[in-house]
C-alpha positions, 0 to 999 in steps of 0.5 A: 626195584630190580629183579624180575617177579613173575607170579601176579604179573604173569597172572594178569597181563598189562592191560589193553587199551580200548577206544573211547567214543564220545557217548555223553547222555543225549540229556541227563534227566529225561527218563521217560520215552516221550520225552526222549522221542521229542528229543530225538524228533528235535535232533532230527529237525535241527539235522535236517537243516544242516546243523551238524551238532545235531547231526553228530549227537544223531549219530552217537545216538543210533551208534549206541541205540541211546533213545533210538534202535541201534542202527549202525547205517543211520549211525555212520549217515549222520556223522558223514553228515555232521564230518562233511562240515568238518565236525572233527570228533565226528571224524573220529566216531565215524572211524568208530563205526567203519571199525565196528562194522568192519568186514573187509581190509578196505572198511579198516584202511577207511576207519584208519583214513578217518582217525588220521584226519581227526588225529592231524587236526588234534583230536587225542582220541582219535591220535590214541586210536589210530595208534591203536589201529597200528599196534593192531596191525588193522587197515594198516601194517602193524608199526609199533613205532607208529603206534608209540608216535600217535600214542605220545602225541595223545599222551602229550595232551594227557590222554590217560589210555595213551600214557597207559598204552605207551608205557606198556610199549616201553615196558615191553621194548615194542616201536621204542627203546625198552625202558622201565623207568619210563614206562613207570614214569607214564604208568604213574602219570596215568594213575595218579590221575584216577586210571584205574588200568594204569593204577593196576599196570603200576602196581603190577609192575612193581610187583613183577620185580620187588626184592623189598617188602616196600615194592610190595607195599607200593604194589599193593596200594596201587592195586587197592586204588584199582580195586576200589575203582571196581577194576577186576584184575586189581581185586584178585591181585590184591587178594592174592596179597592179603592170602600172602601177606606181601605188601600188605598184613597176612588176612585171610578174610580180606583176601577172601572178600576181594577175590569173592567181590572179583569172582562176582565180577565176572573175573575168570581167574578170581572164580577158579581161586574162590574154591581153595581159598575158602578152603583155609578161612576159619569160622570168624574169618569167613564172617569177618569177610561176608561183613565187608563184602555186606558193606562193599554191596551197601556202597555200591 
């Protein structure tokens, strides 16, 4: 790889990186509201006695209206409760919520306080959201070299958000040295373990500057990785390949069925192609492309 390509990448800007919070079902199987109600009324007893499992697993509850009515003041009460015994990934989702809520610079300082007591005891995601909160320039000055360091201390314990954060500050050369070998490198990490953000970032990333018909074809492939995971961007970029035949054979059908899968995704930019691009199908390619669509609905 070497020289610059903008087409698909300028398209499709490298991802950006949303916080997780610890949202695991209250109890897989129960699907009838009594029996979650009983649930809950368990939760609540063992919370009230100090329990601070309990009391977290209260607060994940009412942050997501998991069983319960969303209530962010309930939510944010029992994971005080739960971070008063020194729960750490409380300390995290407690940032969550003070973020979520946020209305004032004092509410964001406060999230920034609670991810970094969570990020200094080790917890990776709240290292990789106080990053976030650094590059955001939110409850603190924007510090992109602060956002790389919390970013590497999370990609150390192979966070993939963070791997897939820190090589977008590499690729651009923000709070770190600009380096496109190592932003491959950690995109690559990211995405060969399964990160669907990352396997579109590397592909885009090869794409960017491919001169060979190889970058292409590792374009392509990354991007068909992501696609299969349903991720949006991939599906248009791969689309835009098969209309091309850049990576991967010229296919009309196939290109139609990805950036129509893209388009009922919700994807702004696949939904402005569909129109000219069905335009150029013949007769059989359009069935061609309605069967794999049939079988892609089929498999879900």
């Amino acid at each position: 790889m070497s020289r610059k390509r903008g087409t698909i990448a300028a398209c499709w800007p490298m991802a950006i990186v949303s916080a997780f919070l610890f949202l695991a079902p209250l109890h897989v199987g129960l699907a009838q509201s009594s029996k979650f109600s009983a649930q809950i009324s368990e939760l609540l007893s063992l919370a009230g006695v100090g329990d601070a499992k309990a009391q977290f697993r209260l607060g994940i509850a009412y942050f997501a209206g998991n069983s319960v009515a969303r209530d962010l003041v309930e939510a944010q009460n029992w994971f005080r409760k739960a971070v008063e015994q020194g729960h750490v990934k409380a300390m995290n989702n407690l940032a969550l919520v003070l973020r979520a809520d946020a209305t004032s610079l004092s509410q964001y300082t406060q999230a920034v306080s609670w991810f970094r007591k969570a990020a200094d005891q080790g917890l990776a995601i709240a290292q990789h959201n106080l990053g976030q909160m650094y590059r955001d320039g939110k409850g603190v000055p924007r510090d992109y070299s602060q956002a790389a360091k919390w970013y590497s201390k999370a990609a150390n314990q192979n966070y993939l958000k963070s791997l897939n954060a820190l090589a977008l500050l590499y690729r651009k050369g923000l709070g770190v040295e600009a380096d496109f070998e190592k932003a491959r490198d950690l995109y690559t990490l990211a995405a060969k373990s399964g990160y669907s953000r990352a396997q579109f970032n590397l592909g885009a990333m090869y794409y960017s500057v491919a001169v060979a018909e190889n970058d292409f074809r590792i374009a392509a492939q990354w991007f068909k990785r992501a696609a299969e995971q349903k991720f949006e961007p991939a599906q248009r970029a791969l689309a835009i390949l098969y209309a091309k035949g850049e990576g991967v054979p010229w296919d009309y059908a196939e290109a139609w069925f990805w950036m129509t899968v893209a388009a009922e995704s919700g994807n702004k930019g696949a939904k402005r192609s569909l129109p000219a691009l069905e335009k150029k199908l013949s007769a059989s390619q359009r069935h061609r492309g309605q069967e794999l669509l049939q079988i892609w609905k089929r498999h879900g």
